[in-house]
C-alpha positions in Angstrom: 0.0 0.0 0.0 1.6 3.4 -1.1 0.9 6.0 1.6 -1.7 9.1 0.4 1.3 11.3 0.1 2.9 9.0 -2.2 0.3 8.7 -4.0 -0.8 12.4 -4.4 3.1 13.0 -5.5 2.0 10.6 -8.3 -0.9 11.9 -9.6 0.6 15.7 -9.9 3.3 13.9 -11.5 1.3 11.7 -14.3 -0.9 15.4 -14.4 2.3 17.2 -15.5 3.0 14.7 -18.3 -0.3 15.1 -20.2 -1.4 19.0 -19.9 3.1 20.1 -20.1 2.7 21.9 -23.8 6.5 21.7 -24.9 6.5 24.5 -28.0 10.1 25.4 -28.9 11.4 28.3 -31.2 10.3 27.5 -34.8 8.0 24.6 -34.2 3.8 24.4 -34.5 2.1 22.8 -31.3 1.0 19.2 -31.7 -2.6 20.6 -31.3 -2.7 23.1 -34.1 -5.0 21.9 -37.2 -2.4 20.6 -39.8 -4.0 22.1 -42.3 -3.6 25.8 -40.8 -0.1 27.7 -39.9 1.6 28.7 -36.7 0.0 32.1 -35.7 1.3 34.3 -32.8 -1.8 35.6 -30.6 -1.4 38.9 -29.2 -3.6 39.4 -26.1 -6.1 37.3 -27.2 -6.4 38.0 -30.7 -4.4 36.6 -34.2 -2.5 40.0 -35.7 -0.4 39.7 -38.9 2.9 41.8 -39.1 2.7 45.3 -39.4 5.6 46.3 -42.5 6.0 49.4 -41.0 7.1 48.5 -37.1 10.1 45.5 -37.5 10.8 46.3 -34.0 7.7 44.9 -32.9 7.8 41.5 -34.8 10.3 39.9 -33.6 9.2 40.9 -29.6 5.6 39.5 -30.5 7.5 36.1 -31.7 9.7 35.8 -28.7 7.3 36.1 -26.1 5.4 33.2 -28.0 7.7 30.7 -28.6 8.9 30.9 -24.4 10.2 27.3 -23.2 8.0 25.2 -20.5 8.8 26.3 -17.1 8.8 22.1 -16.0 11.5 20.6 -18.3 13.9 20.2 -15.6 12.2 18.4 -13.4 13.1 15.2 -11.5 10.6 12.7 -11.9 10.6 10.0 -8.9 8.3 7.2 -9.8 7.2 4.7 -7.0 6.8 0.8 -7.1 3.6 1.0 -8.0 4.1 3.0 -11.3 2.4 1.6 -14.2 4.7 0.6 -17.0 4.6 3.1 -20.0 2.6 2.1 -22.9 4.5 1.3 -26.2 3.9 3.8 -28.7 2.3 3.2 -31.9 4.5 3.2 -35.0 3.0 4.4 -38.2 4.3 3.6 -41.6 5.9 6.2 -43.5 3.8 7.6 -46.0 5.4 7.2 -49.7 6.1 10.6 -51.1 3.8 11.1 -54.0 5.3 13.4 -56.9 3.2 16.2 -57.7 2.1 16.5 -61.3 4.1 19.6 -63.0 2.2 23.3 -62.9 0.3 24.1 -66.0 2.5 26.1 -68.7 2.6 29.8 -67.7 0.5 29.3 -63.8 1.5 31.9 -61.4 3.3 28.1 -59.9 5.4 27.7 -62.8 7.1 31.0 -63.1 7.5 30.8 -59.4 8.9 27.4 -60.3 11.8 28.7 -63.4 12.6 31.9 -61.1 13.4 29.2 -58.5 15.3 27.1 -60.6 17.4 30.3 -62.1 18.3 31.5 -58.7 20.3 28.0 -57.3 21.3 27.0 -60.4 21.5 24.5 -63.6 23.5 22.4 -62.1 22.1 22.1 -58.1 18.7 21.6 -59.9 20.3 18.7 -62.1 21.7 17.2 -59.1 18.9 17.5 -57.3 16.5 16.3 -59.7 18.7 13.0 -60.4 18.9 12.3 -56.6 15.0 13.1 -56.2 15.9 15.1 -53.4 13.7 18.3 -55.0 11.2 18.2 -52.9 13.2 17.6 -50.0 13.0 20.4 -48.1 15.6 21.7 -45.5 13.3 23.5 -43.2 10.2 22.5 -41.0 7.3 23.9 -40.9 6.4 26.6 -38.5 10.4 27.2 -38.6 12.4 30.7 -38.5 15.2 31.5 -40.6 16.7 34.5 -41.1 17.6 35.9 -45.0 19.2 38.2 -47.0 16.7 38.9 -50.1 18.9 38.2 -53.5 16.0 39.6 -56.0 12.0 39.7 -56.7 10.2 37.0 -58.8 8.0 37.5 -61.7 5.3 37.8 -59.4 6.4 40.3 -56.6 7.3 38.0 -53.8 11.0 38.2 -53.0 13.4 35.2 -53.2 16.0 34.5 -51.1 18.8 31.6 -50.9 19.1 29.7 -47.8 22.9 30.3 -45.8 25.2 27.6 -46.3 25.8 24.8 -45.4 22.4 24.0 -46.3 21.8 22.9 -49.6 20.9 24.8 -52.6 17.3 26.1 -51.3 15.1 28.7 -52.2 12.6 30.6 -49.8 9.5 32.9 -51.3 8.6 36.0 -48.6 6.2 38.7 -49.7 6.6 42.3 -49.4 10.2 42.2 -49.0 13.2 43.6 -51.3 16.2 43.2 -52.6 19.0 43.4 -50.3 17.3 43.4 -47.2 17.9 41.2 -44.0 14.6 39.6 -43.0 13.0 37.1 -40.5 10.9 34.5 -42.1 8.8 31.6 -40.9 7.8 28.6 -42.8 4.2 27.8 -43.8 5.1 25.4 -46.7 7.0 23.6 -49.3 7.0 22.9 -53.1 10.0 22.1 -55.5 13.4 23.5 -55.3 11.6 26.1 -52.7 9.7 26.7 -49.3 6.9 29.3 -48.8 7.0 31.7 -45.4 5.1 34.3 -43.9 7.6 37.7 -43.2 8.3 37.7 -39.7 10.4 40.8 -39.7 12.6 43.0 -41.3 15.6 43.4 -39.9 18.0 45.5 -42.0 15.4 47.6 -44.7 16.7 48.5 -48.0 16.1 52.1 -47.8 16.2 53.3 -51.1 13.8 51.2 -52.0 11.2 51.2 -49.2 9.0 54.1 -48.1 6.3 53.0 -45.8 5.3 56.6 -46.2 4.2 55.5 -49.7 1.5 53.3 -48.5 -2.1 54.3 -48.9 -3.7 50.8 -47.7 -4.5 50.2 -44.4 -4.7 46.4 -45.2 -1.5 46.3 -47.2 0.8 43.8 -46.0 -2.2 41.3 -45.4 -4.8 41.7 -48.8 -2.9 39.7 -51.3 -3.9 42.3 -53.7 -1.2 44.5 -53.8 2.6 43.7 -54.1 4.6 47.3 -54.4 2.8 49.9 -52.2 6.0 50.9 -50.6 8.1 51.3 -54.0 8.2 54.5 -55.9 6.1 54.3 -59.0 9.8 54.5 -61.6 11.1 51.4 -59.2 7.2 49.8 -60.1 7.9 50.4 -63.9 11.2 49.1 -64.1 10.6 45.7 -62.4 7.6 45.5 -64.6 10.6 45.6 -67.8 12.6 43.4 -65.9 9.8 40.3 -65.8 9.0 40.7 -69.7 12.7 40.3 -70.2 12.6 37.4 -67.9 9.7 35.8 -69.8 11.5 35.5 -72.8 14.8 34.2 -71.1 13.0 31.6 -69.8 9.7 30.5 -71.4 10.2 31.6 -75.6 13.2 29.4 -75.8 14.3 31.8 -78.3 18.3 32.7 -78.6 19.4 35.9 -76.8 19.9 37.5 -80.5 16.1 37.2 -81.9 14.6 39.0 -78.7 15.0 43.0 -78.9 15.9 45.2 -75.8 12.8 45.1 -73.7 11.4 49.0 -73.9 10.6 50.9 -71.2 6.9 50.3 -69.5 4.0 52.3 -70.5 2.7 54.1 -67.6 -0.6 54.2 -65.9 -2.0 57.8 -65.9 -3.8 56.5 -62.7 -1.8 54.6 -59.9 -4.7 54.8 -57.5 -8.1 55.2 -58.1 -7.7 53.0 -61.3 -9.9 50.3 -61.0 -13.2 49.5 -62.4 -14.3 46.5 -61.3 -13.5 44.6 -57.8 -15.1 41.6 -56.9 -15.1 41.3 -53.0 -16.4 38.1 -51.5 -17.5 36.3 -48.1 -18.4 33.2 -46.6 -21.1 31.8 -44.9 -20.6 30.7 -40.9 -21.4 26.7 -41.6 -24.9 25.7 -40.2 -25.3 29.2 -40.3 -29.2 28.6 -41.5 -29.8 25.6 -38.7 -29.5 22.7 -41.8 -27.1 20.1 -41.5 -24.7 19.4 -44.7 -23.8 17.2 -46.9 -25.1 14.9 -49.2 -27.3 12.6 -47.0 -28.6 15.5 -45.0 -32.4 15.9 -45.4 -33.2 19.8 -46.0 -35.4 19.7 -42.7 -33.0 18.3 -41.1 -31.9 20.6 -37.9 -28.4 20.3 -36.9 -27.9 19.7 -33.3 -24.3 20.7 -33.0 -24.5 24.7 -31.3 -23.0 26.9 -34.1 -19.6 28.0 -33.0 -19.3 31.9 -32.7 -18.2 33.5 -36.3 -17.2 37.5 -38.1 -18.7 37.5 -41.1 -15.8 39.1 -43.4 -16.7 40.4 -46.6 -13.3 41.9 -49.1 -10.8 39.8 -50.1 -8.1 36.9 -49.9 -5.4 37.5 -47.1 -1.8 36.8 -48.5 -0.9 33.2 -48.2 -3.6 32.0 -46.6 -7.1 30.8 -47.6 -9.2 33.2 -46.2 -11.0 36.5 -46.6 -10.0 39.7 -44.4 -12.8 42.3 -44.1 -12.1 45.4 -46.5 -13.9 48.4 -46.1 -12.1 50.6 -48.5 -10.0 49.5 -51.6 -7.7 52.3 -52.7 -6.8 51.3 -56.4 -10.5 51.2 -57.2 -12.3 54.0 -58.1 -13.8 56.3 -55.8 -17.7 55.3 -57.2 -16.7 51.9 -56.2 -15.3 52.6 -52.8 -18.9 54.9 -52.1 -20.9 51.7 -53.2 -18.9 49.0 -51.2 -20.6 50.5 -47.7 -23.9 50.1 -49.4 -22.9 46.8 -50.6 -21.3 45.3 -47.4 -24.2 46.4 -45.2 -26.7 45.0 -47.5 -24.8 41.2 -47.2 -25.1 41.7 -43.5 -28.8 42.2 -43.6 -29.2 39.4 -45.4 -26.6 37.1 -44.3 -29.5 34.1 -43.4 -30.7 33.8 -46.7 -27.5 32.6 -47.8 -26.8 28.8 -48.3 -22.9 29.3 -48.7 -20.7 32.3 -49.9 -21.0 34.5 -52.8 -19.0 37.4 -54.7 -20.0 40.8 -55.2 -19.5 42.6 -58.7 -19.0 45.9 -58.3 -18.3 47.7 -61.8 -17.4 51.4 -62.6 -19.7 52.5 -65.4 -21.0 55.8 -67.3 -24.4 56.8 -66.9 -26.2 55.9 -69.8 -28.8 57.9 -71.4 -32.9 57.5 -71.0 -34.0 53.8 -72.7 -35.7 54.5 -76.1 -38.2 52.3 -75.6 -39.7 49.7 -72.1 -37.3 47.0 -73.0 -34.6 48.7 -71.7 -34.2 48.6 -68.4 -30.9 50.3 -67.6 -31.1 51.6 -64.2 -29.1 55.1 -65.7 -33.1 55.9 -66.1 -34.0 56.5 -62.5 -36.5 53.8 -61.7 -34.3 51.6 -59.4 -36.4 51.1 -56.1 -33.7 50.1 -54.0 -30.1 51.5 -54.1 -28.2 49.5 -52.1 -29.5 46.0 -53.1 -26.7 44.1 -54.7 -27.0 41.1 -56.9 -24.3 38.6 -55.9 -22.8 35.5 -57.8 -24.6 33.0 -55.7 -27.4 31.0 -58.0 -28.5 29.5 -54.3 -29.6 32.9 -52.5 -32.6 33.5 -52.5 -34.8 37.0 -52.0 -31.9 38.6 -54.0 -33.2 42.0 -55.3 -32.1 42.1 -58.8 -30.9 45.9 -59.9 -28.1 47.1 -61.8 -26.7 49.8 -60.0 -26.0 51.3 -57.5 -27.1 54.8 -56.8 -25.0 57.9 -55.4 -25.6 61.0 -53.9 -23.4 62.9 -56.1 -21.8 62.6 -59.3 -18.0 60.9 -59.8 -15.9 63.1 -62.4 -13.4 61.3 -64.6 -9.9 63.4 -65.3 -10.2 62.0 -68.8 -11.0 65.2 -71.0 -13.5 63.5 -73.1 -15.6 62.3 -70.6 -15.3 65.4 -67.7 -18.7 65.9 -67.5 -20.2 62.6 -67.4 -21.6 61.0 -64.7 -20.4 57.7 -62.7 -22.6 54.6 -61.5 -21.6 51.5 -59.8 -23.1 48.3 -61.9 -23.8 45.6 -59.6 -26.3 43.2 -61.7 -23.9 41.1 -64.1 -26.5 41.5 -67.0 -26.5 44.8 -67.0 -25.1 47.3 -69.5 -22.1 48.8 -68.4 -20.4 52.1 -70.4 -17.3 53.0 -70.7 -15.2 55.6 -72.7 -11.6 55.2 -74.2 -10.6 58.2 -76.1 -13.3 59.5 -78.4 -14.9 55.8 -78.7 -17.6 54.6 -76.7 -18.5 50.8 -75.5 -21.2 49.0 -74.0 -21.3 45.6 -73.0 -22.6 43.4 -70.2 -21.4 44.1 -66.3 -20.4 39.9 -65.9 -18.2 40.2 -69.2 -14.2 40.7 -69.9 -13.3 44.1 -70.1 -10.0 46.0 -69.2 -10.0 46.7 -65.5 -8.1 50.4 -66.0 -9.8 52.7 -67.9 -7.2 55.5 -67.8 -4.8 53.6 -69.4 -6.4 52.4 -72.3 -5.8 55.3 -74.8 -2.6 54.7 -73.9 -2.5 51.1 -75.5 -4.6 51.9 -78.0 -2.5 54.6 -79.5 0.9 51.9 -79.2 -0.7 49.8 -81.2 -1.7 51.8 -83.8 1.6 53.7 -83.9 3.5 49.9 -84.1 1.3 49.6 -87.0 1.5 52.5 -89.0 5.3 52.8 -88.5 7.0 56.5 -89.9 8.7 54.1 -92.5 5.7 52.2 -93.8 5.6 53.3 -97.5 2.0 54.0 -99.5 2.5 50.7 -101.3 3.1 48.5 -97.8 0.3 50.1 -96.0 -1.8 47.7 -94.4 -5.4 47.8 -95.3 -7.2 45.3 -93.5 -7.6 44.3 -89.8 -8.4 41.2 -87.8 -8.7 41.4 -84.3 -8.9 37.8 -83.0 -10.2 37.0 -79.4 -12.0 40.5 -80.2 -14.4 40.7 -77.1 -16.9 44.0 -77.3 -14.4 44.9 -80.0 -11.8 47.7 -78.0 -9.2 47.3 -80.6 -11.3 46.2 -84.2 -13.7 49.7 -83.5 -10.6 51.7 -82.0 -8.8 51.4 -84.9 -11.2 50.6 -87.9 -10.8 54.1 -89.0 -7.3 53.5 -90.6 -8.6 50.8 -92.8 -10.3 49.8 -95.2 -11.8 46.4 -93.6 -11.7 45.1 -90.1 -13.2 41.6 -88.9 -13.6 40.6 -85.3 -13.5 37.2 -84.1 -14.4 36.0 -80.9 -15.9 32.7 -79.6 -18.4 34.5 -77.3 -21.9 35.2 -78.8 -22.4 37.6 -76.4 -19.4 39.4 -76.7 -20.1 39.7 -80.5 -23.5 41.0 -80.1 -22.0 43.8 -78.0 -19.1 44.3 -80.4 -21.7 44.6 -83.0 -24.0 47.1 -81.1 -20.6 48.9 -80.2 -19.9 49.8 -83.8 -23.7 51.1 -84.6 -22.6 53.4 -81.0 -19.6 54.6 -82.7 -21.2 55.6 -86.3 -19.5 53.0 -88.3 -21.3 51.1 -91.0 -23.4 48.1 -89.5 -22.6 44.5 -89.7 -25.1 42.1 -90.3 -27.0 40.5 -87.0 -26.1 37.0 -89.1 -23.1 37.3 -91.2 -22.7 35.1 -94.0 -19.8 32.5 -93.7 -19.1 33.4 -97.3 -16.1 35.4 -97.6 -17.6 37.3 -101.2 -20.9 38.1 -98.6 -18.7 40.7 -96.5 -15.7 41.6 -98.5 -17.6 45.0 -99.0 -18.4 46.1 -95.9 -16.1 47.7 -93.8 -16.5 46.0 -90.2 -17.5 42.6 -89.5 -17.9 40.6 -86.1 -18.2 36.8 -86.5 -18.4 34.4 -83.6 -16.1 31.0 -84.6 -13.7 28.8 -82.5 -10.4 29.1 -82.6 -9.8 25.9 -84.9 -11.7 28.3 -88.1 -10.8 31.8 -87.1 -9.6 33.0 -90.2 -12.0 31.1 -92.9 -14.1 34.5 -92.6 -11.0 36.4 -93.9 -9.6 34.5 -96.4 -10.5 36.7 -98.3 -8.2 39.2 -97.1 -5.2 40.1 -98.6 -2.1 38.7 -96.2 0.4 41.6 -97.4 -1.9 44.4 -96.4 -3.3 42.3 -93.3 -2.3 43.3 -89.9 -3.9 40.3 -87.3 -3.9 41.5 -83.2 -4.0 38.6 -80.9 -5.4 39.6 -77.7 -6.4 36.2 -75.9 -7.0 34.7 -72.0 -4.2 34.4 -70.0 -3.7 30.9 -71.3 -2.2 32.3 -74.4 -3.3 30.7 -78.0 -3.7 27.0 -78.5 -1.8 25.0 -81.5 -4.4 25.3 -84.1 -4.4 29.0 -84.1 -0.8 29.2 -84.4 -0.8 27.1 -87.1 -3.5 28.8 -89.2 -1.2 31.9 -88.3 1.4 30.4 -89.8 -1.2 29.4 -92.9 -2.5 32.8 -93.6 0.9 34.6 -92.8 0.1 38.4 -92.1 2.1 41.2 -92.7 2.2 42.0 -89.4 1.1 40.7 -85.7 0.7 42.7 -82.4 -0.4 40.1 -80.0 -1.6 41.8 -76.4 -1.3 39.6 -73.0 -2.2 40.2 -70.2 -0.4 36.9 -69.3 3.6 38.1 -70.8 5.0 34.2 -70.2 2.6 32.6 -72.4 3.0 35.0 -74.6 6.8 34.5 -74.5 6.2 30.7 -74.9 3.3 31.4 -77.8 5.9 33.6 -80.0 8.7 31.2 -79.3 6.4 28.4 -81.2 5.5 30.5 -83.9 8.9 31.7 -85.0 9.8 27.4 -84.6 6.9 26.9 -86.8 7.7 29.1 -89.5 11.0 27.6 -89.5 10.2 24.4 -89.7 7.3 25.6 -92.5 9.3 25.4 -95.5 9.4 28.1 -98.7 6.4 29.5 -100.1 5.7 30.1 -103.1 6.2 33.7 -104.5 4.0 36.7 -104.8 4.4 36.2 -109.0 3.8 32.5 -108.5 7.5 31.8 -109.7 10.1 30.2 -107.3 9.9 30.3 -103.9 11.2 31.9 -100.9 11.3 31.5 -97.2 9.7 33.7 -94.7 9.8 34.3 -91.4 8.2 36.5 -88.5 10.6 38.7 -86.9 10.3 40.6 -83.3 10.3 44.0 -84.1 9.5 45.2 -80.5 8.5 44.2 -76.8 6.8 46.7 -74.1 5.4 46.4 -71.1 1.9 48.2 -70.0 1.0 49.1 -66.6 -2.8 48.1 -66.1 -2.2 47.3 -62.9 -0.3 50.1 -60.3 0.7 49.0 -57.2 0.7 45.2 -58.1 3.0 43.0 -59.9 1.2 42.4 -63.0 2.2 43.9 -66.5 0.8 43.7 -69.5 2.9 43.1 -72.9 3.0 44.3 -75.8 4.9 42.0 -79.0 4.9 43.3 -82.6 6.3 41.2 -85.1 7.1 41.7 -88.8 6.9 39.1 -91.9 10.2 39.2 -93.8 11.9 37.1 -96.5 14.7 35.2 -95.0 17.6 36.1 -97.0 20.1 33.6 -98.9 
């Protein structure tokens, strides 16, 4: 019999083993979801890193990670002591490669910065040995970096110290040069993924916090370069064109022209005309169980766990929404229609079966409807004006409108439109209007259209300049037009003046319809609502829009002359698909301009089509005599900034056709 102080000693002792929580620097507790990263509370609540206080991140860490107060205590275990039970030991799970990212993903030209950073050969070794998804560092772990440069897509990229091996980590809003603190959240090939902890030694001539305008910057994923002047923005912009080419054309160094300098955004906040904020719903939020053998009367007996609804966008890293309340690259009608917009989701927050997305879109007033069909809201009769009409086909007791209402009118800077009034669109069938230059366009609020408005003429008035070059003689002048992947037709109606025949091609049938209504807007002759597939049925009018796939784009121009043709690609951010390419290659224009919004696919795209025309053989010649070899050469590259603030840029590539000589 063991005596009641004995025994007592034992139970505080077996107590001590099970409730001790032994957290040491750089490790997650054993409790934490593993699905979910290491957080540091602060007085009771989860707070990301503030950018602009490094002093402060690395006091908030230590105090978390603090040792157990009991690991040095002796343990004295009596007789009586049961015998510890053997642990279970679990097989080690078989590493499973993933499959590789898709061509041009934000993943794969994470993945070639990566590999350019360590090195051809560590990623040969590496790869040989299978060791390139070995990772160095555990998760929840803090290292501490020096920053060597910023990827393609704004995050900076650092090498890990020696002696570890050749080891990349990815840290958001950090620069080039400066010391940081990083911890782990994941890891991929060649690479681990971290939150920034600190920053320890900031590179001061290229960071200004004083630059920052957004409250939530350092947290929203939507903005990368806040704290960089707008020249630094432009010239990183260059800098990932010129990397697209080095590493996704597979062209040599000699066929790709200097990269020119970016075209600037007369806007760099205040830009944007459309966001798209979203939320979630808390789950059981309505009392219904879920899941797919849960009746729909079915009440869930579980309490609902307390939950903020958060209504803006996705926080850096992580998969979650953060609650926006202002966006400052969006334009100021948006930002007055947000309020509206979040408190009418609150309201209503019950009649939701899971989350939705807002669609808030900047748009002219249009004038009074012509006849009761129309029911543009520009006419006044909207009943409610901060009802919003969310993508979420299971809501019900949605009120369907198409705008929001303001109390005063939003000016645009743009000198064409100075006096004309703003709306926010929030309905995505309605008819939003927008000006560029001189040239109006409608089309529907759900639809593709360029997010900057301001910037627009701007890339209009490249491309026609790249076409109509000061050394283009009277003979070579290009006559004709196709605008491929056309949409409501920005560049076929833009520019249809300087020739003689445009067609549009797009493989929307609504898009078509609105490029075909844009061109009645703008006073050029109309096409017809069903144009002929016959190419002798349109080759006398001047502008045609025809919906077709991809696979018989240009059997509607045939007709068209290829040495007075110019052809502007402007497709998804996928970039153009083989059977275009090679119907390129078929037709061969004078002259290309292909638009991206996505610069390494257009890289890789170009790149094929120069290999395809080398590998097409001679043609015959223009007097039907001989033949003679062509190719498409690069005559310039340019960046366009659509995006301020953010890493994104779109490109701009014109080629030429030329007779290869010899």
């Amino acid at each position: 019999m063991l005596s009641a102080t004995r025994l007592g000693l034992i139970r505080r002792i077996l107590i001590s083993r099970t409730s001790s929580s032994f957290i040491l620097p750089g490790m997650i507790p054993s409790s934490a979801h593993p699905s979910k990263r290491a957080v540091t509370p602060i007085a009771g609540t989860v707070k990301r890193p503030r950018l602009d206080e490094p002093e402060n991140l690395s006091t908030q860490h230590d105090a978390q990670v603090a040792g157990p107060s009991n690991l040095n205590q002796d343990v004295v275990m009596g007789d009586a002591a049961p015998a510890p039970r053997p642990s279970k030991v679990s097989k080690p799970k078989k590493f499973k490669r993933p499959p590789p990212p898709e061509a041009g993903s934000s993943e794969d030209v994470i993945l070639h910065d990566v590999m350019a950073l360590i090195g051809p050969d560590a990623v040969e070794t590496a790869t040989a040995a299978k060791s390139d998804y070995a990772s160095p560092l555990e998760k929840g772990q803090e290292v501490e970096l020096v920053v060597s440069e910023l990827s393609s897509n704004g995050e900076s990229l650092s090498l890990l110290p020696s002696p570890s091996k050749p080891w990349a980590v990815l840290v958001p809003f950090a620069l080039p040069g400066e010391i940081i603190r990083a911890r782990i959240y994941a890891s991929a090939r060649f690479h681990s993924l971290a939150d920034l902890v600190a920053v320890v030694k900031p590179n001061e001539q290229m960071r200004d916090m004083d630059r920052v305008k957004c409250r939530y910057f350092g947290v929203c994923a939507g903005c990368q370069y806040q704290m960089l002047s707008y020249e630094t923005q432009l010239e990183l912009k260059r800098k990932v064109v010129e990397k697209a080419y080095t590493h996704f054309s597979g062209l040599p160094t000699h066929v790709v022209p200097p990269i020119l300098p970016t075209i600037p955004s007369p806007k760099t906040y205040g830009y944007r005309t459309k966001i798209t904020p979203h939320f979630d719903v808390a789950p059981n939020s309505r009392g219904k169980r879920r899941g797919k053998d849960a009746k729909s009367d079915q009440k869930d007996a579980t309490p609902a766990k307390p939950f903020d609804l958060t209504i803006g966008f996705g926080e850096k890293g992580r998969r979650r929404v953060i609650d926006i309340e202002e966006c400052v690259i969006a334009t100021p009608v948006l930002n007055k229609a947000l309020t509206p917009a979040r408190e009418n989701v609150q309201r209503n927050i019950d009649t939701y079966k899971r989350g939705a997305t807002l669609l808030l879109r900047d748009s002219l007033r249009r004038p009074a409807p012509s006849h009761a069909k129309d029911t543009d809201i520009s006419s006044g009769q909207a009943t409610d004006p901060v009802a919003t009409q969310p993508t979420n086909p299971t809501s019900p007791n949605t009120t369907e409108i198409q705008s929001i209402e303001l109390p005063e009118p939003v000016q645009t800077p743009n000198p064409s439109s100075d006096a004309e009034e703003h709306i926010c669109i929030t309905d995505h069938k309605a008819t939003v209007r927008e000006r560029v230059g001189d040239t109006l366009f409608e089309f529907p609020a759900g639809s593709f259209f360029q997010n900057n408005n301001s910037v627009l003429p701007s890339l209009v008035e490249y491309v026609r300049n790249a076409i109509f070059t000061p050394s283009t003689s009277e003979a070579d002048r290009p006559t004709h037009l196709v605008d491929t992947y056309c949409g409501s037709g920005l560049f076929a109606i833009s520019l249809a003046p300087a020739f003689v025949h445009v067609a549009g091609v797009e493989i929307s049938a609504d898009s078509i319809a609105s490029a075909r209504q844009n061109a009645l807007l703008n006073g050029l002759p109309p096409s017809p609502t069903s144009p002929s597939t016959s190419p002798a049925s349109n080759k006398n009018e001047s502008i045609v829009f025809t919906a077709g796939k991809s696979e018989s784009i240009f059997s509607t121009v045939s007709h068209f002359p290829a040495a007075r043709t110019v052809v502007i690609i402007d497709p998804p951010r996928k970039g153009c698909d083989k059977p275009f390419l090679e119907q390129l290659v078929a037709f061969r224009p004078a002259k290309l301009v292909y638009v991206s919004c996505n610069v390494h696919t257009q890289a890789r795209d170009v790149g094929d089509l120069l290999r395809m025309m080398e590998g097409a053989g001679a043609e015959k010649g223009l007097d039907g005599d001989g033949t003679r070899k062509q190719t498409y050469v690069i005559e310039s590259l340019r960046g366009l900034d659509l995006f301020p603030q953010t890493s994104h840029v779109e490109s701009v590539a014109v080629l030429r056709l030329t007779d290869v000589n010899g």
